[in-house]
C-alpha positions as CSV (number, residue, x, y, z in Angstrom):
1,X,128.9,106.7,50.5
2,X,131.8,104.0,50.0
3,X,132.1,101.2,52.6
4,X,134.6,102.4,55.5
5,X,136.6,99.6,56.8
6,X,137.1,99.8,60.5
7,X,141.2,100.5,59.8
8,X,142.8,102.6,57.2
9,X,146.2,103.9,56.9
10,X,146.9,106.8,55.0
11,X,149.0,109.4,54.0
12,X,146.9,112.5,56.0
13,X,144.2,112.4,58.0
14,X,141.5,115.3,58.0
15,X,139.3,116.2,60.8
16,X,135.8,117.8,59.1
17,X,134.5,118.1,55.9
18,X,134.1,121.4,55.4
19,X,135.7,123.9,52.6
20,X,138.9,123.5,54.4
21,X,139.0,120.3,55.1
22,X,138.1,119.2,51.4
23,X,140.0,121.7,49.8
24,X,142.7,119.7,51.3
25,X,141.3,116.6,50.7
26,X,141.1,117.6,47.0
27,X,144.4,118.6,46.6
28,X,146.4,115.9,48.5
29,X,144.9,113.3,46.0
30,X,145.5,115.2,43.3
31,X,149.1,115.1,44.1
32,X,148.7,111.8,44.3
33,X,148.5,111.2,48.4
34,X,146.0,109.4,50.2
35,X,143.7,111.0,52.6
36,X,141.0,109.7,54.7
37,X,138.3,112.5,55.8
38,X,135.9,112.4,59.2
39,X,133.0,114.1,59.6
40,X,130.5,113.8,61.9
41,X,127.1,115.2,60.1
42,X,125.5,112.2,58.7
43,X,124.3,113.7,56.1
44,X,126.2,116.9,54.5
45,X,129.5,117.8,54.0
46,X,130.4,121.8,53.5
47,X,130.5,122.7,57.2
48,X,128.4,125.9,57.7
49,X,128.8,126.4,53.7
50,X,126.4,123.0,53.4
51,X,123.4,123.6,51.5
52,X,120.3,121.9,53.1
53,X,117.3,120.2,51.4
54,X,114.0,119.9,52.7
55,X,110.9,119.2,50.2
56,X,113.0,120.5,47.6
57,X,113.7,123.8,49.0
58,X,117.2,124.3,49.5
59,X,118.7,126.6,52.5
60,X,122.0,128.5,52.1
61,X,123.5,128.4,55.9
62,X,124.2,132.0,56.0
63,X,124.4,133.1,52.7
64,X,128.0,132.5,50.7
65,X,128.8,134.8,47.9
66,X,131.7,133.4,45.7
67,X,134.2,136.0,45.2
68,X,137.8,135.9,46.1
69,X,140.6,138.4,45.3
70,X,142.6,135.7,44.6
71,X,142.6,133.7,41.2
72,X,144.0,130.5,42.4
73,X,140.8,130.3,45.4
74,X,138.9,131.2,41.9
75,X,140.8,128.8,39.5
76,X,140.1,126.1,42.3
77,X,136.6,126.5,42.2
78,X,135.9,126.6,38.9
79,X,137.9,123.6,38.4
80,X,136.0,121.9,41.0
81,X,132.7,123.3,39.6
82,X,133.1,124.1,36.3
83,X,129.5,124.3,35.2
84,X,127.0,125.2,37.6
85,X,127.9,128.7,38.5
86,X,125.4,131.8,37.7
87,X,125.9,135.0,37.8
88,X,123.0,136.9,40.2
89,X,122.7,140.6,41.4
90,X,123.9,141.8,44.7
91,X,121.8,143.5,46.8
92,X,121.5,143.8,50.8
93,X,119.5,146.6,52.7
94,X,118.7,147.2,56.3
95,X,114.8,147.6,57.1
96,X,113.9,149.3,59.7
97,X,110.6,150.4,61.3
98,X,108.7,149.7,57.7
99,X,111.8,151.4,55.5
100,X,114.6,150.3,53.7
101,X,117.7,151.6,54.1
102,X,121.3,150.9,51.9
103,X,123.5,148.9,53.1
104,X,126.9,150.3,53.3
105,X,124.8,152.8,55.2
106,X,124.3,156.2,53.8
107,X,123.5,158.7,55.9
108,X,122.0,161.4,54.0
109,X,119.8,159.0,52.8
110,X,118.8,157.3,56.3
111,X,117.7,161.2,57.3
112,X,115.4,161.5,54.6
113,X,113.5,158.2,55.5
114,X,113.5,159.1,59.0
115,X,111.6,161.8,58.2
116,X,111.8,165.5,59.6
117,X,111.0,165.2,63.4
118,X,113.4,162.2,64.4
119,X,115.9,163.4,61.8
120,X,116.2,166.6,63.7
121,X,116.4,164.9,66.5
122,X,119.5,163.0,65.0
123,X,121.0,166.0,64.0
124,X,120.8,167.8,67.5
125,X,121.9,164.5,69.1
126,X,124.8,164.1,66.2
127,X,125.7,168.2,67.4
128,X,126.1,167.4,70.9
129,X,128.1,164.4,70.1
130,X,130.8,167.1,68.7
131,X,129.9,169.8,71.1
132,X,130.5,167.0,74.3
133,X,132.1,164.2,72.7
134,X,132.5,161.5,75.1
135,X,136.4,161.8,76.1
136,X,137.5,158.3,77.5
137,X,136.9,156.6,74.1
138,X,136.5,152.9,75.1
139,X,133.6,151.3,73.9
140,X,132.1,150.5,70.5
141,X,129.3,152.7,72.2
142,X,131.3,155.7,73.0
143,X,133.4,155.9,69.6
144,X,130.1,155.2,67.4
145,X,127.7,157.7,69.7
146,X,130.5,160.3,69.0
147,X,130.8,160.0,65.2
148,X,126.7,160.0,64.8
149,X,125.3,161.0,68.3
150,X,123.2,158.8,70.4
151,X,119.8,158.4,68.5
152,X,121.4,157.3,65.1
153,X,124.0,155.4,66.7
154,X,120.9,153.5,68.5
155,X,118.8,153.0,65.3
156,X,121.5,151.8,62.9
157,X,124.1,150.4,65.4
158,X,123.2,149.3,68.2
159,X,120.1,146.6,67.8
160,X,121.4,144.3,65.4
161,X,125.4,144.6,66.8
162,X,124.1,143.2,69.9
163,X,122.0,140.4,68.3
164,X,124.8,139.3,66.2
165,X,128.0,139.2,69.0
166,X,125.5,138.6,72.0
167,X,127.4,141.4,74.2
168,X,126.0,145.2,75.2
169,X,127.5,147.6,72.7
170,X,129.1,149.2,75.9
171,X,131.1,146.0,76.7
172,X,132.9,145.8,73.1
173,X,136.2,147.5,72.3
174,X,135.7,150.9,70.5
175,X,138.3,149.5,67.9
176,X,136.0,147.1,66.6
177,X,133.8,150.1,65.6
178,X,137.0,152.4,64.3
179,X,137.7,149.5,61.6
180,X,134.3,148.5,61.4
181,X,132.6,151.9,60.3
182,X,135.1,153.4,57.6
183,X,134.9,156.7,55.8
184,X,131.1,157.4,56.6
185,X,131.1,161.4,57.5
186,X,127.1,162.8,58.6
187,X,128.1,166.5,58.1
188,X,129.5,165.2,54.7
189,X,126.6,162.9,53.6
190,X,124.2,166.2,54.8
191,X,126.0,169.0,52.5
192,X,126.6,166.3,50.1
193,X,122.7,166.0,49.8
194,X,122.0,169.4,50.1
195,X,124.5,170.1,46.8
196,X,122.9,167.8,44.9
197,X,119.0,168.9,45.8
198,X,120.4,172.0,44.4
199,X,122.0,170.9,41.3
200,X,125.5,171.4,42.0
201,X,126.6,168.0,42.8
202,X,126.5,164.8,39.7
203,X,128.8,162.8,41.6
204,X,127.4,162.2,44.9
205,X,129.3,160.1,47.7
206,X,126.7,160.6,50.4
207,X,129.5,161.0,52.5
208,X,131.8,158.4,52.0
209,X,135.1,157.4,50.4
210,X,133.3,155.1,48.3
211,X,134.6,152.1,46.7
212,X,133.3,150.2,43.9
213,X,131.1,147.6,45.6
214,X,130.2,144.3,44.1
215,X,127.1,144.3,41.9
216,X,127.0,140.6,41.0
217,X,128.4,137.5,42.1
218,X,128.7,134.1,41.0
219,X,127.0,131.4,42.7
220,X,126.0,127.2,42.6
221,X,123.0,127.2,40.9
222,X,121.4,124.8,43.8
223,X,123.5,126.5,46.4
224,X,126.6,126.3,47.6
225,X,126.7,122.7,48.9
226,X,127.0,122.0,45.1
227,X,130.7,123.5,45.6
228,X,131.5,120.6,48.3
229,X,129.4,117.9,47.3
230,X,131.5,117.8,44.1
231,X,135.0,118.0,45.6
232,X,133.5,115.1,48.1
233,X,132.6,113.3,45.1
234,X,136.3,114.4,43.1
235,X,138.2,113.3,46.2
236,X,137.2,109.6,46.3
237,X,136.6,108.9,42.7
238,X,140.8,109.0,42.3
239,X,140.8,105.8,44.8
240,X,143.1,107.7,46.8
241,X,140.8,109.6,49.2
242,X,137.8,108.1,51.7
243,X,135.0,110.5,53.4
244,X,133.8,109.0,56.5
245,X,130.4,110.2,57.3
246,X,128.6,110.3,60.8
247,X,131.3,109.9,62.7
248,X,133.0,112.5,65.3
249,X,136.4,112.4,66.5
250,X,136.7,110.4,69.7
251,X,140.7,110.4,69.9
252,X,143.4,111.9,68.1
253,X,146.7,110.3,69.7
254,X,150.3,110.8,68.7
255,X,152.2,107.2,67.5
256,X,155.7,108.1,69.3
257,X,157.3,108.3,65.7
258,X,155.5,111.9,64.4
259,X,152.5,110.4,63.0
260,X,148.7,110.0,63.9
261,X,146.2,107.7,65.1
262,X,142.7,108.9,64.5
263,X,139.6,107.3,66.3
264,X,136.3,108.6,64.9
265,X,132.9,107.0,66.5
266,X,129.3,106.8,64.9
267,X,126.0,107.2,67.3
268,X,125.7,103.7,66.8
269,X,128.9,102.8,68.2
270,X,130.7,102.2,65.2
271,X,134.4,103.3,64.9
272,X,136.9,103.8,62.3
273,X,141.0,104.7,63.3
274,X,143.0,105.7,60.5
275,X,146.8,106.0,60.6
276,X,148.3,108.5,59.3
277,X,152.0,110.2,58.7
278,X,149.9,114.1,59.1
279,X,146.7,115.4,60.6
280,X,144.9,118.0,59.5
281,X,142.1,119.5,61.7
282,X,138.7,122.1,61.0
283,X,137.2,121.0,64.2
284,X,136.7,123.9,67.0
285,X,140.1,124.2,68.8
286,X,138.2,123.5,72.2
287,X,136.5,120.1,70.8
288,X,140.3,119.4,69.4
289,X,142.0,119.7,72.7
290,X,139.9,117.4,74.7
291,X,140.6,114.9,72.8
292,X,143.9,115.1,71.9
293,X,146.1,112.2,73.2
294,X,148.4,112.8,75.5
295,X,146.0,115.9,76.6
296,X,148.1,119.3,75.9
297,X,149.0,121.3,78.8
298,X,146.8,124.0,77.0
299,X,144.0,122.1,77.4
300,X,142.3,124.4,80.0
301,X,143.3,127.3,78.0
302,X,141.2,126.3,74.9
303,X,138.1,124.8,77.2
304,X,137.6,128.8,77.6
305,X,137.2,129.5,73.9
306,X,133.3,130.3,73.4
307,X,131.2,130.2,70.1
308,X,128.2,132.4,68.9
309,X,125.9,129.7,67.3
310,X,122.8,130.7,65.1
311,X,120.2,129.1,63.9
312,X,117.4,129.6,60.4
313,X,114.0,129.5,60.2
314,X,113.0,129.2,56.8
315,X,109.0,130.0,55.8
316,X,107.4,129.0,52.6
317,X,105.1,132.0,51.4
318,X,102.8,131.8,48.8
319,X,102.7,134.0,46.4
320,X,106.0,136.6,45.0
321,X,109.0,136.9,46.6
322,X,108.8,139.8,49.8
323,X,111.7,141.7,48.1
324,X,114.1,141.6,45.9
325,X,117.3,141.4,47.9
326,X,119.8,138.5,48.7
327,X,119.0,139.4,52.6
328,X,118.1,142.5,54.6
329,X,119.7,143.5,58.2
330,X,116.8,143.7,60.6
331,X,117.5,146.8,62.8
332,X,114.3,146.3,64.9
333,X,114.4,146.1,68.7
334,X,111.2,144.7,68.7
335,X,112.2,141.5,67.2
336,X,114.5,139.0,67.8
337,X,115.3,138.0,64.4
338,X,118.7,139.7,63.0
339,X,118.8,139.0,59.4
340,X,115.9,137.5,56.7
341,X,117.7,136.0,53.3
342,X,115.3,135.6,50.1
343,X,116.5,132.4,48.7
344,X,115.1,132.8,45.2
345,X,117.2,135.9,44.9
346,X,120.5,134.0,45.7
347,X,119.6,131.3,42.9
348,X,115.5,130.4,41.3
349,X,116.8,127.1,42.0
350,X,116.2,127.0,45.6
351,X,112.9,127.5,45.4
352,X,111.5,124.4,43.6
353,X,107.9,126.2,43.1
354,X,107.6,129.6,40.9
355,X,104.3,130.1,42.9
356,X,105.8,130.2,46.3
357,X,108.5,132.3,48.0
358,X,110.6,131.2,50.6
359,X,112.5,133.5,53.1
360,X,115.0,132.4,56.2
361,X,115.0,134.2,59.2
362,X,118.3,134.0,61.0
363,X,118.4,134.2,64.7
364,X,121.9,134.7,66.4
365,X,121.9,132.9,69.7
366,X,124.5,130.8,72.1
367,X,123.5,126.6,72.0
368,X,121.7,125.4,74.5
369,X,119.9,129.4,75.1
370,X,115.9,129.8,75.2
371,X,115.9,130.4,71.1
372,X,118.2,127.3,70.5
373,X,116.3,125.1,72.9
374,X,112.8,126.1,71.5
375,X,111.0,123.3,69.4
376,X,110.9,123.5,65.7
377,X,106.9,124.4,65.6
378,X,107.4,127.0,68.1
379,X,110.4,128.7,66.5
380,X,108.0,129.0,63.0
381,X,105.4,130.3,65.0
382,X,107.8,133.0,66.6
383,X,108.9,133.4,63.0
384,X,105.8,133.9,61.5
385,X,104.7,136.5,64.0
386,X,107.9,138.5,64.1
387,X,107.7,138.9,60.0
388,X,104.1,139.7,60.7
389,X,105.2,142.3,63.4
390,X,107.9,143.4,60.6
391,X,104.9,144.3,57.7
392,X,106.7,142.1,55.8
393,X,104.1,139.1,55.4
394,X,100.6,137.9,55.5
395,X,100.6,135.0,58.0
396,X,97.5,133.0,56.3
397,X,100.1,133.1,53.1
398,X,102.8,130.9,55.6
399,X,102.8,127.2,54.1
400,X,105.3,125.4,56.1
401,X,108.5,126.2,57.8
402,X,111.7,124.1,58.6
403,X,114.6,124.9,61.5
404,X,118.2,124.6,60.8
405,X,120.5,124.8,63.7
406,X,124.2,125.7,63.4
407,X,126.5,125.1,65.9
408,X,129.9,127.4,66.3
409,X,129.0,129.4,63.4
410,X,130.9,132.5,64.8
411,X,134.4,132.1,67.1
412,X,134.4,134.5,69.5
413,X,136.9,137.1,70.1
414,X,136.3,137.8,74.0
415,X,139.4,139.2,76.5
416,X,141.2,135.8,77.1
417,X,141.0,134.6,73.2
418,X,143.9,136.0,71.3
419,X,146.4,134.6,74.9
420,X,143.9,131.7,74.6
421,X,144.9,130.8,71.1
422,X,148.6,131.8,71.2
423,X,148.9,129.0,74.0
424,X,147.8,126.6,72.1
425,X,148.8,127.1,68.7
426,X,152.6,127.5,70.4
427,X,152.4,123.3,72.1
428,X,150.9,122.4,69.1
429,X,153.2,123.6,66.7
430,X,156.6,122.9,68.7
431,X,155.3,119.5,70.2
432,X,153.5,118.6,66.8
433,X,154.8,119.8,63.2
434,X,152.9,117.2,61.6
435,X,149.4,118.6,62.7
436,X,148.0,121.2,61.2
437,X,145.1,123.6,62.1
438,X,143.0,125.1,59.5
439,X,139.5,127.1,58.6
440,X,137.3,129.1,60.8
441,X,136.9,126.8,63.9
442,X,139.9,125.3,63.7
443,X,142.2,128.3,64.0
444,X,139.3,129.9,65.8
445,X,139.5,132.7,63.4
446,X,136.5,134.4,61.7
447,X,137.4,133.2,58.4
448,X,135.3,134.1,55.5
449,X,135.0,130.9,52.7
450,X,137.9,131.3,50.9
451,X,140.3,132.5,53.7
452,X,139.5,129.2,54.9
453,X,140.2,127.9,51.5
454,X,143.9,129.5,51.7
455,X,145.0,128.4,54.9
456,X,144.0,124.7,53.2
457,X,145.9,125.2,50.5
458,X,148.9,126.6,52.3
459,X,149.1,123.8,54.4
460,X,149.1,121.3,51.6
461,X,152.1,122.9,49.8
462,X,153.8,122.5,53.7
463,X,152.7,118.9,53.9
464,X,154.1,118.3,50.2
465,X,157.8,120.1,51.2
466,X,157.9,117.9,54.3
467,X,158.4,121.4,56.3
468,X,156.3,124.8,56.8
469,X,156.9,126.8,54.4
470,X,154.1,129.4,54.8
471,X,152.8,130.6,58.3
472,X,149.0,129.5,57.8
473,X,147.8,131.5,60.8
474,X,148.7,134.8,58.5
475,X,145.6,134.5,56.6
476,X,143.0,136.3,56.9
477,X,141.2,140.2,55.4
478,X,139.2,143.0,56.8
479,X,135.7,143.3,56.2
480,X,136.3,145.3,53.0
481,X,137.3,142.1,51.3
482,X,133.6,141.1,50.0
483,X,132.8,144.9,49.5
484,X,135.5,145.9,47.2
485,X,137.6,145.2,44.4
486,X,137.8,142.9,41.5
487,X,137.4,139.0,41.7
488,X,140.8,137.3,40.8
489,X,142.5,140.4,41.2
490,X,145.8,138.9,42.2
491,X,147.2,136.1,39.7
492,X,150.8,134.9,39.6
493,X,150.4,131.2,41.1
494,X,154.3,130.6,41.6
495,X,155.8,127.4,42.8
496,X,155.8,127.6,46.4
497,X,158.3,129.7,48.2
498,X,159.8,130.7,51.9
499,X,157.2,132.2,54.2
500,X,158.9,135.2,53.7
501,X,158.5,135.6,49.6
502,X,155.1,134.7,49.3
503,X,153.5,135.4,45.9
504,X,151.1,138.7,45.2
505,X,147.7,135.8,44.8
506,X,148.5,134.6,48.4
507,X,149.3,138.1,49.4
508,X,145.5,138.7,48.7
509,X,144.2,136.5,51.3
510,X,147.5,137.5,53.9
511,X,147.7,140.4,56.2
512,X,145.5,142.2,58.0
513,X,143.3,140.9,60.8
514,X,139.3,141.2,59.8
515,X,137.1,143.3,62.1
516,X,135.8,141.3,65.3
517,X,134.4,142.9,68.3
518,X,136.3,142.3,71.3
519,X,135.3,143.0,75.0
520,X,136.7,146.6,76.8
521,X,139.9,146.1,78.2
522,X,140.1,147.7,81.8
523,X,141.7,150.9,81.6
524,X,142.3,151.0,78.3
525,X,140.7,153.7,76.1
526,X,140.9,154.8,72.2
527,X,142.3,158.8,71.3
């Protein structure tokens, strides 16, 4: 990594090298500013879309399909990556209680594997749902229990919601669940099945409104690290940019005269300040706010911000991979584990040995809980057992494991947030035009790759006109947005314009707000 010298002046400074913060990075020297980037893993740049390496396996944080809606997120990363993309098969299932299940769920199917006793049980539960629906729709509980009934809305939707978000299914709004589960009828999926055991149906829908999911995506070859290892690499080979590794951000402090002075601080004691005319920041609003100089008046506000953290336990298994899909949803109340990936599946090259298979158990948890806490031998172990548990492994065929911890993976959307957030953004905004707030963490917004990507480049083309142009905070997608549609589906890249005539590309990444539980409001209820 180049030689930092303890002061640099620049034109921006960016806070965390992640895809936002690079994609940044990339583009400010290729307009020919200079940049200086801080981030404080040692090691790896690409935030939670890092790759990590250990023995020559290679761990995807989380799993990151590249595919974007719009062409210019596209155009950016082939132009980044030109070369070292593949093309691999989509598949994700849910497995539960030694079954698997599609994912979208479909219901007629999930009846049949249930087999005839609990499925009639579903079906008398799903009857009473409609017979005594429950009428003060509030919860993500009460509005799924009355489109399924209880016992399906347990097996399918209860276990793993709760191991994701970390909150009883009674305690989140009910219109999470109303944008969440779309289009997915159980009296349809049931005559639906029934016209097609006879014959009379060639078109099934199992119920739904169906839309042409993806059935491959393109992905790094050795992950998706790959992706931000070479914009690191792009950024400082103009001379214009510098990525400052190890070091987190101690102070950022305003200079009186609209400008920055950043402070960034190694475990060793090291520090680097860079001077600059703009900040850009991708670290977590709350981190961000304490250490703002002078401290915003919002301080307090975004101290309250909270963060669902997760962590991977990655086995290596001799023999064949367990199965053949990218990950599977574990809807098992007997486990802890929420969702396994097969690495192999996402790229061979993760897997440096064609005798060995190596899976990563994901475990969704709060830092500084009993999972996050646990040693690195004992969370194998407890991974071991719970595939073992699952069916889905011989334990004598376990070869070695490796832990990967990540921090703020998911922002959470709790009561306070959204008044939380609008506090803040407001000071920072009117008290600060030359800082600028990108990416998951650092708009607090649950941001999928290339959203984060967007509000990056947006922000660039504001820093480049001297004003904003665009409102950043407007992107965003529902959850359909990686289950739908065609890849580059929106071209056009026009020369920037008002916020108010943005172009159809950016339109693809602008809009609507993607589905987030959030807790019950008190005396509020859904029709």
């Amino acid at each position: 990594m180049t030689n930092t010298p303890h002061e640099l002046t620049v034109d921006v400074a960016i806070i965390g090298a992640g895809p936002a913060g690079l994609t940044a990075g990339y583009l400010l020297t290729k307009a020919g500013k200079t940049v200086a980037i801080v981030e404080k893993d040692a090691t790896y740049v690409g935030g939670i879309s890092r790759t990590v390496e250990h023995e020559g396996y290679r761990f995807d944080i989380g799993g990151h399909r590249f595919f974007s809606k719009s062409q210019a997120v596209v155009d950016l990363w082939n132009e980044i990556l030109p070369d070292d993309f593949i093309q691999r098969p989509r598949m994700s299932r849910i497995y539960y209680e030694g079954k698997f299940y599609s994912y979208p769920l479909r219901a007629f199917e999930a009846l049949w594997n249930l087999g005839v006793l609990r499925s009639a049980a579903c079906m008398a539960s799903y009857a009473w749902s409609k017979l005594f629906p429950v009428r003060e729709v509030r919860s993500f509980e009460d509005w799924t229990s009355n489109q399924f009934g209880k016992r399906l809305y347990s097996i399918f939707f209860k276990t793993y919601t709760e191991k994701v978000w970390g909150m009883p299914c009674n305690e989140m709004s009910a219109d999470w669940a109303a944008q969440r589960i779309k289009g997915l009828s159980l009296w349809g999926a049931v005559i639906d099945g029934l016209k097609r055991s006879l014959g009379l149906n060639k078109r099934p829908n199992d119920g739904q409104a169906v839309k042409t999911l993806l059935e491959t995506f393109r992905y790094p070859r050795q992950g998706p690290g790959m992706m931000w290892d070479a914009a690191r690499d792009k950024i400082e080979a103009t001379g214009l940019g510098t990525v400052v590794m190890g070091h987190g951000l101690e102070q950022l402090a305003a200079d009186g005269r609209g400008g920055w002075r950043m402070t960034a601080t190694a475990k060793d004691g090291r520090k680097v300040v860079v001077k600059a005319a703009n900040a850009i920041s991708s670290a977590p609003m709350r981190e961000l706010a304490a250490r703002l100089h002078p401290l915003p008046d919002t301080t307090l506000n975004a101290a309250n911000l909270k963060y669902r953290d997760f962590l991977t336990v990655a086995l290596m298994v001799e023999g064949e991979d367990l199965f053949p899909d990218n990950w599977i949803y574990i809807h098992d109340s007997k486990v802890k584990v929420g969702r396994v990936q097969n690495f192999r599946s996402w790229s061979p090259e993760m897997v440096p040995d064609e005798n060995m298979a190596c899976v990563g158990l994901e475990y969704f948890c709060f830092e500084g809980d009993g999972l996050w806490s646990m040693a690195d031998d004992d969370l194998v172990r407890l991974a071991t057992d719970e595939m073992e548990i699952l069916g889905l492994l011989d334990p004598a065929k376990v070869k070695g494991g490796a832990v990967v911890r990540q921090e703020k993976a998911y922002p959470v959307y709790d009561e306070t947030y959204a008044a939380n957030v609008a506090a803040m953004r407001f000071e920072l905004e009117e008290k600060h035009p030359t800082l600028h707030l990108v990416g998951r963490n650092g708009m607090h917004r649950y941001n999928n790759q290339d959203h984060a990507m967007m509000t990056a480049m947006l922000t660039v083309e504001n820093i480049l006109a001297g004003t904003r142009l665009y409102d950043t905070w407007c992107v965003n997608e529902d959850a359909e947005y990686h289950e739908a549609g065609d890849e580059g589906q929106f071209g056009g890249a026009e020369k920037a314009l008002p916020q108010r005539e943005i172009t159809d590309d950016q339109a693809a990444a602008l809009g609507s707000v993607r589905a987030v539980p959030t807790r019950v409001s008190v005396g509020r209820k859904v029709a």
